[in-house]
C-alpha positions in Angstrom: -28.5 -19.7 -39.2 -28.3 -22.1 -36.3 -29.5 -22.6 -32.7 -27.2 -20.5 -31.7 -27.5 -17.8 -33.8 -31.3 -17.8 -33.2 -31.0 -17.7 -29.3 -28.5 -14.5 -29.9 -30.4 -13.0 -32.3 -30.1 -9.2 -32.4 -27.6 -9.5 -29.3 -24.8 -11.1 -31.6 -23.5 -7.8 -32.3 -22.6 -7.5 -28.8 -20.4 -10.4 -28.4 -16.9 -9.1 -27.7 -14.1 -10.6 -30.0 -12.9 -13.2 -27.8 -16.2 -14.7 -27.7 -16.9 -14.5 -31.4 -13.6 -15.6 -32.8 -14.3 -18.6 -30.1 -18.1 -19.1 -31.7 -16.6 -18.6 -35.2 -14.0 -21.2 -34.8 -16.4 -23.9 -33.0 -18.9 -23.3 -35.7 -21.9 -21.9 -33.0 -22.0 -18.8 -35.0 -21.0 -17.4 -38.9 -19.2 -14.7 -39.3 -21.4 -13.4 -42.4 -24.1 -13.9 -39.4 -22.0 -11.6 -37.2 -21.5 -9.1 -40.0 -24.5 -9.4 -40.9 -25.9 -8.0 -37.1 -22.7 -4.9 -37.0 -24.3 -3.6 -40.6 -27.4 -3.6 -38.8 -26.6 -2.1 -36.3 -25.2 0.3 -38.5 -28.0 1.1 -40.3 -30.0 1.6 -37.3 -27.5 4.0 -35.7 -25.2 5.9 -38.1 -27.3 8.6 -38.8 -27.4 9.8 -35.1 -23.4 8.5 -34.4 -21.9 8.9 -37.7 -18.8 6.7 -37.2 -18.5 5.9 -40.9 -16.5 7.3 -43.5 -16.6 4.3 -45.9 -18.6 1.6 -46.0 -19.7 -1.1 -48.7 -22.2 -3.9 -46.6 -21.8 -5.8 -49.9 -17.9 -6.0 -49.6 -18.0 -6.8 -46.0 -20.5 -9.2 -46.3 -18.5 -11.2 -49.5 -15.6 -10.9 -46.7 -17.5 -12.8 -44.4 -18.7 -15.8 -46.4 -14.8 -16.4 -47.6 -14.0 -17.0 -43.8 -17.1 -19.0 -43.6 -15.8 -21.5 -46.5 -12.6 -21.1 -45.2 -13.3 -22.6 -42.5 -15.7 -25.1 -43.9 -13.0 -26.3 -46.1 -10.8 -27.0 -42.8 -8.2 -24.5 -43.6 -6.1 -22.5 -40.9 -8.2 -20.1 -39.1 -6.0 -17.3 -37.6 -7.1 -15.8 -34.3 -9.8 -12.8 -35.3 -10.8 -15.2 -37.8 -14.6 -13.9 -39.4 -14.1 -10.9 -36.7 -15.4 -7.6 -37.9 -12.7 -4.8 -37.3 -13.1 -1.1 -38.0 -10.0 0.8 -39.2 -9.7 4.5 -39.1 -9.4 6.3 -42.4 -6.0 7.3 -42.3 -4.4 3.4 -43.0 -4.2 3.0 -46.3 -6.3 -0.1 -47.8 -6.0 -1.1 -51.3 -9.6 -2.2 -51.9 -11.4 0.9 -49.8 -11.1 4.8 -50.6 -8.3 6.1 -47.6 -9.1 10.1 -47.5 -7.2 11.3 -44.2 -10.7 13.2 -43.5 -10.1 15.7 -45.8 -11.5 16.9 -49.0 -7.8 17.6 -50.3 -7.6 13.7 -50.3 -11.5 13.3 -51.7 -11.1 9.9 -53.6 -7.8 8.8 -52.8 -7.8 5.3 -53.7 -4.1 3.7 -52.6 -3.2 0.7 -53.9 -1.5 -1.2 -50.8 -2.7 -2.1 -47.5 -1.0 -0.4 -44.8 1.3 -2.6 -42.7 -1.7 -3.1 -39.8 -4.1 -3.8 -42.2 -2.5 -6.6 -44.0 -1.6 -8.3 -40.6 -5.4 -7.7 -39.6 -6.4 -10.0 -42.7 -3.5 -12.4 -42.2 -5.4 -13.2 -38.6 -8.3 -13.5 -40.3 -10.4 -10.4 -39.8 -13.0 -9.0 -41.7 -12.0 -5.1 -42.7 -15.8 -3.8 -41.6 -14.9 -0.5 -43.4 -13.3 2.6 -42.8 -14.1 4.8 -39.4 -14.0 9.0 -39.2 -10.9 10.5 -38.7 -10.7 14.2 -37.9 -9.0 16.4 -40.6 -5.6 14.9 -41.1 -5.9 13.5 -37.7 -5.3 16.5 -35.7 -8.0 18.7 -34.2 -10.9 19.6 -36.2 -13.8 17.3 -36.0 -15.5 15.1 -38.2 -19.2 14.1 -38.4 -19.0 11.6 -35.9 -20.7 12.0 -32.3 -21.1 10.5 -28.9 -23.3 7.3 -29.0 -24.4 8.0 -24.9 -25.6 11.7 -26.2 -25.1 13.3 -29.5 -24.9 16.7 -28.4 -21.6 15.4 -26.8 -17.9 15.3 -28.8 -16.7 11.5 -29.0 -13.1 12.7 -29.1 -11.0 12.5 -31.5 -8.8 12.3 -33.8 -9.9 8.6 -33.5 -13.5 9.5 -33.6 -15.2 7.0 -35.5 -13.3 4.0 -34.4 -14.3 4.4 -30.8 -17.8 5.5 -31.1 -18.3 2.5 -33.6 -16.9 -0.5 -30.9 -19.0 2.0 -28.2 -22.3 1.7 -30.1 -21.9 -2.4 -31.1 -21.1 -1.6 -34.6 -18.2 -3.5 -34.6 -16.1 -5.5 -31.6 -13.0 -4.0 -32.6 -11.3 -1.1 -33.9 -7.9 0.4 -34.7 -6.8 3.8 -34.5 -3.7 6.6 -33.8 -2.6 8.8 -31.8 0.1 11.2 -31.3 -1.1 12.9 -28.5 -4.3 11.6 -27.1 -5.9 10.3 -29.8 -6.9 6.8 -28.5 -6.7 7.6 -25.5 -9.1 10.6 -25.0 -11.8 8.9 -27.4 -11.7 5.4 -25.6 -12.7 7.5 -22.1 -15.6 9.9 -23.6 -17.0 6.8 -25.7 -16.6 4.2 -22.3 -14.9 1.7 -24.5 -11.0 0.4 -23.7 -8.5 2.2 -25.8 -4.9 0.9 -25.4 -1.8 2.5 -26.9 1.1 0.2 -27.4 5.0 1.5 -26.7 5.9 3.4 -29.3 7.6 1.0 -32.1 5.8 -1.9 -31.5 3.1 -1.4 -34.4 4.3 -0.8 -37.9 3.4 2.6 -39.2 4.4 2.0 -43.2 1.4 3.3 -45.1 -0.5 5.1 -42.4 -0.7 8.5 -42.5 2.5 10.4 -41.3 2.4 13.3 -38.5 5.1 13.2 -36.3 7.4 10.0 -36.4 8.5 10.3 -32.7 4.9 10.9 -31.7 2.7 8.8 -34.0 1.7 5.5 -33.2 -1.2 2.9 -33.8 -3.8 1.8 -30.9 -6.6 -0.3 -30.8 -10.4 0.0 -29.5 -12.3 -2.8 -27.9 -14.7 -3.7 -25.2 -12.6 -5.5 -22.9 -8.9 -5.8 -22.2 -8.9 -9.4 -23.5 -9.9 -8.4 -26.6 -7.7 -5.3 -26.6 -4.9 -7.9 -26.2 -6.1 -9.8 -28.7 -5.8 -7.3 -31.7 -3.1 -5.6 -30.4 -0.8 -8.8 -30.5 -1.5 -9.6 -34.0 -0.6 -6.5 -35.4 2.9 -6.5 -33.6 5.2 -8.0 -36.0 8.2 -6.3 -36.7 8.0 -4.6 -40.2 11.8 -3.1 -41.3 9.7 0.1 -43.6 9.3 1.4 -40.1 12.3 3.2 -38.8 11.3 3.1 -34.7 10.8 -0.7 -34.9 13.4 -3.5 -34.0 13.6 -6.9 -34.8 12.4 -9.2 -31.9 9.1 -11.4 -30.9 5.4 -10.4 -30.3 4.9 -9.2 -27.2 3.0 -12.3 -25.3 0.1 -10.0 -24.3 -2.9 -12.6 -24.5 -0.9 -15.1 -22.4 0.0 -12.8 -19.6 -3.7 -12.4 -19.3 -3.8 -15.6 -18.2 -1.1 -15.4 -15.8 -1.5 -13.9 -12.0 1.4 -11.1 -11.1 4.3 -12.8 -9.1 3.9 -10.0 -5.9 0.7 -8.0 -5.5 0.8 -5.4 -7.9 1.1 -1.6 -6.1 -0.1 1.3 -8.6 1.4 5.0 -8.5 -1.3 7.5 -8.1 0.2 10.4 -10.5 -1.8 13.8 -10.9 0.9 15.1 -13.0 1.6 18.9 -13.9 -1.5 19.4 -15.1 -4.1 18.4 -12.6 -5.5 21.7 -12.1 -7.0 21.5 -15.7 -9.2 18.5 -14.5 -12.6 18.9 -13.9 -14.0 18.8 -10.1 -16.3 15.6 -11.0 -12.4 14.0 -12.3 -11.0 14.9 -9.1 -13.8 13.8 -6.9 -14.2 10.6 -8.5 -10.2 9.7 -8.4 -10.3 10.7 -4.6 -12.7 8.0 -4.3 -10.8 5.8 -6.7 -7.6 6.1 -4.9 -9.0 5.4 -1.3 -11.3 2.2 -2.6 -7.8 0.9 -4.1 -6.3 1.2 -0.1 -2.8 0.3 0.3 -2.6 -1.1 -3.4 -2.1 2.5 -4.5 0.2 5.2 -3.4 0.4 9.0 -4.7 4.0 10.3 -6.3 4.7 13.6 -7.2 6.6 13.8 -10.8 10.2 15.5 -10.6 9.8 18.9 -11.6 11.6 18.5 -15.3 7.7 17.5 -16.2 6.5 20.5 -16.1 8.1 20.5 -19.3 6.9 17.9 -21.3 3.7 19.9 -22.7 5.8 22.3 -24.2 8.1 20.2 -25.8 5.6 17.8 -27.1 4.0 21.2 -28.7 7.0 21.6 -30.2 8.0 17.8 -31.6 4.6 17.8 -33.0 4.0 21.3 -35.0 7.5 21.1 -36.6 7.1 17.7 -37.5 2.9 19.1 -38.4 4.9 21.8 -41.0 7.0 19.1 -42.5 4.4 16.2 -42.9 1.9 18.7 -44.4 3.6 21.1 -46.6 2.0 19.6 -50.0 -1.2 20.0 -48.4 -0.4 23.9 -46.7 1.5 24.5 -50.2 -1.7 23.2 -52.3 -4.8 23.9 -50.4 -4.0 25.7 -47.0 -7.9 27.7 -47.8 -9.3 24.3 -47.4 -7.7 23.5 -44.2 -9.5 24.2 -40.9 -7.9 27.7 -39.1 -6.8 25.6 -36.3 -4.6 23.3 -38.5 -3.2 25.9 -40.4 -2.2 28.2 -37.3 -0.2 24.7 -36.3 1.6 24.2 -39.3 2.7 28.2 -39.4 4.1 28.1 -36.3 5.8 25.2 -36.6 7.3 26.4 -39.8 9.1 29.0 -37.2 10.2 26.2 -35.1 13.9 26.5 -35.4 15.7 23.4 -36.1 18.2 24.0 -32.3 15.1 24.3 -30.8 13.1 21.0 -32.1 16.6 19.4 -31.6 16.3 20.2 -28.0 13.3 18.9 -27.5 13.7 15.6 -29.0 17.5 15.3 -26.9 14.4 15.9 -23.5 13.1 12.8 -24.3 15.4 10.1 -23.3 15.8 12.3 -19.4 12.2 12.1 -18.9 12.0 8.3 -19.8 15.5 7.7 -17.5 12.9 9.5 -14.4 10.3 7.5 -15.0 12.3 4.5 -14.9 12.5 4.9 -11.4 8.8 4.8 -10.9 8.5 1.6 -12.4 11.5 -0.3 -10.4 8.8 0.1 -7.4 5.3 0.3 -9.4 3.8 -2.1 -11.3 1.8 1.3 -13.3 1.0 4.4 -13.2 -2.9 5.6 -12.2 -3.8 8.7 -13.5 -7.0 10.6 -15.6 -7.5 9.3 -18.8 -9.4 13.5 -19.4 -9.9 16.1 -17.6 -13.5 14.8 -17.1 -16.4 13.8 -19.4 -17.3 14.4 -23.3 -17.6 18.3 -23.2 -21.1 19.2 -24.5 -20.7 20.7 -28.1 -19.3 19.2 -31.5 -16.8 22.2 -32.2 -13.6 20.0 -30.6 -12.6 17.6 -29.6 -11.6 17.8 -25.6 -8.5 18.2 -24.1 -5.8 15.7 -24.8 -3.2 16.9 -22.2 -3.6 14.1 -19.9 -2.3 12.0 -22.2 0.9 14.2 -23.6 3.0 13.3 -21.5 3.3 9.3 -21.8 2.6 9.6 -25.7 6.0 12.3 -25.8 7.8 9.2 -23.4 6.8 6.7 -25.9 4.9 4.7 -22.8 2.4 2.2 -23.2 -1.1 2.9 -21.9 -5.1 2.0 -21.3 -8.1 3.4 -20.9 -9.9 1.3 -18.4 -14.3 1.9 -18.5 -14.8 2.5 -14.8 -15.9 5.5 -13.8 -18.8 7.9 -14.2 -19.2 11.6 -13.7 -21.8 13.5 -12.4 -24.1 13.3 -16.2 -23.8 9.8 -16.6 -21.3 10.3 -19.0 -18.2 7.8 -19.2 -15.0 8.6 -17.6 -11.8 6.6 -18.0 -8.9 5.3 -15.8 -5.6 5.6 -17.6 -3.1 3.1 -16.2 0.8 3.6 -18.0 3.0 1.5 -17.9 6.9 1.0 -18.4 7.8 1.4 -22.3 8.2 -1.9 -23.7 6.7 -3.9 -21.0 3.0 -4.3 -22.1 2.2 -7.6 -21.2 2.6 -6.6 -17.8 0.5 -3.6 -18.1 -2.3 -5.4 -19.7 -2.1 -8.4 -16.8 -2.1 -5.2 -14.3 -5.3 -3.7 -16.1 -7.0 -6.7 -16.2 -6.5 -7.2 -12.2 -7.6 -3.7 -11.8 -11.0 -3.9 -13.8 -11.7 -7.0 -11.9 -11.3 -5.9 -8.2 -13.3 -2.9 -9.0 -15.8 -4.8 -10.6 -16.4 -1.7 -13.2 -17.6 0.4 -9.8 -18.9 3.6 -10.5 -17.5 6.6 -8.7 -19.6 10.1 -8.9 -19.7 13.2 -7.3 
């Protein structure tokens, strides 16, 4: 261990990945070093968070000193180089159990990396181990809980992969969701969660829900970092049907750039703002008149009153198809509310799912409109806080509508309710244009300086 190392001591798990991949390259830190500090902190914590649903120390550890002689040896370093990274349990990994949280999967042992995976170890990361997924990545919970209070849900279905980057277990995470499931953890856990357009991430060997809903996300502490991860998994991979050949979005180097006019946010409440809490409303009230003439509220047109119900129906068909081995095989051993999903959408006709799907392409055409005159949308990332009690997850709906349009968005860390719990700002922006919306996010975090807003 050197100078360095010494002088960070048990901070070094809370170096963000920017800084570590930065400390790892220049030699000021190992990465068995930095390991080394995320397993303790681990093993301090787990038993009160529970973000783990596989881990071997030993494995990660032998990770870590290959990137240390990598580099020792001089060869390329690729940028998460050494890096820790949680991934969630439902991407396969060929040398780590992969069990969907389920105990119909108990011991599933696949013998590929999924698509994400082998792109994370082609930059150089370390696969820390695998985080807690709810069951089959839908709604019942899994063992993980909030690290700010443990009587408090973390969200889900990413559970394990934001409450590990929100308790220092490891700088970075990936995840899914294909309604709010990066989303809505990233805001209860105070972490940034950022969900690419949809068919920018490969999906091959992930676990399937609903193809025009699913898609991959990342967790990290700051939107560099979320840029960071985000563009190295982006490579187009033909085994997923939604992707299309073309170059990485250049998300780290718009960070770097400053917007060409000063960006102007729309203030959206959408359909669905009676379902947020008072503190959410409060707080965004605050939000929105701190932000001055930066920010400007728009009503949706009225076909989005819509969306919720069409997103209901996309996903439970697709639920009844995806899962019909497991429904056929084991439906006992599936939580009630997962089953009740998959039956009715068994009785989804196929007109009906049709029609839903054909909505799609309208809403995205309206929304286009929004984005010729605003750099992003500003809206609830929740309907307020972690609800008290492990029994669910929270409320995703906040987040329905931009995961049905396929849009990319961000959780931004930058509010608080009235418990001291996190809260999250959701910025969305224009489907396919994420480098903007990251450079927009980055300018928003700054001017507010991570204010707090409370009732």
């Amino acid at each position: 261990m050197d100078v360095t190392e010494k002088q960070e001591g048990g901070n070094i798990a809370r170096m963000n990945a920017v800084e570590a991949a930065g400390a790892i390259r220049a030699g000021r830190i190992t990465s068995e070093a930095l390991v080394s500090a995320c397993l303790d902190r681990i093993a301090a914590l787990e038993e009160r968070v529970g973000a783990w649903a596989f881990l071997d120390p030993g494995h990660a550890l032998k990770q870590a000193r290959e990137a240390d002689r990598a580099r020792r040896e001089g060869k390329a370093l690729g940028p998460l180089h050494g890096v820790p990274v949680g991934v969630k349990d439902i991407f396969d990994t060929k040398d780590m159990p992969t069990e969907y949280g389920t105990v119909l999967h108990a011991g599933r042992r696949p013998a590929e990396d999924a698509a994400a995976v082998s792109l994370l170890r082609e930059a150089g990361a370390v696969i820390l181990g695998k985080t807690v997924t709810t069951e089959l990545a839908v709604y019942s919970p899994g063992k993980t809980r909030n690290p700010h209070d443990p009587e408090r849900t973390p969200g889900g279905s990413s559970s394990g992969s934001a409450a590990a980057v929100a308790a220092f277990m490891a700088p970075l995470a990936i995840g899914t969701q294909s309604n709010g499931s990066v989303i809505r953890p990233a805001s209860y856990c105070g972490v940034y969660g950022y969900k690419p357009s949809h068919g920018l991430i490969s999906r091959h060997r992930v676990l399937r829900q609903s193809p025009p809903l699913d898609q991959v996300g990342v967790f990290a502490r700051t939107v560099e970092d979320a840029a960071l991860v985000a563009e190295q998994i982006m490579a187009f991979d033909d085994r997923d049907p939604d992707m299309r050949p073309g170059a990485r979005p250049p998300l780290v180097g718009a960070l770097a750039e400053e917007p060409p006019v000063k960006p102007r946010l729309a203030f959206v409440k959408t359909p669905v703002w009676d379902q947020a809490d008072m503190d959410t409303q409060v707080a965004f009230a605050a939000l929105v008149a701190r932000l001055g003439e930066d920010v400007v509220e728009i009503e949706l047109p009225e076909m989005f009153r819509d969306a919720v119900g069409l997103h209901r129906t996309i996903m439970e068909a697709d639920l009844a198809g995806s899962f019909e081995r497991e429904y056929a095989q084991g439906k006992e051993r599936l939580s009630p509310i997962l089953r009740e999903m998959i039956e009715r959408g068994r009785k989804v006709p196929a007109v009906e799912y049709d029609r839903a799907l054909r909505r799609v392409p309208i809403l995205n055409r309206a929304l286009d409109t929004v984005f010729e005159r605003h750099e992003a949308i500003l809206t609830p990332a929740t309907t307020g806080e972690a609800p008290v009690g492990l029994e669910s997850t929270g409320s995703p709906i906040f987040c329905t509508i931009w995961t049905l349009c396929g849009m990319p968005a961000i959780t931004l860390p930058v509010l608080t309710g009235a418990h001291g719990m996190p809260m999250g700002v959701q910025l969305v922006g224009a489907k396919g244009d994420d480098a903007r919306l990251l450079r927009t996010a980055r300018r928003l975090v700054s001017l507010l300086a991570r204010a707090s807003y409370s009732r």
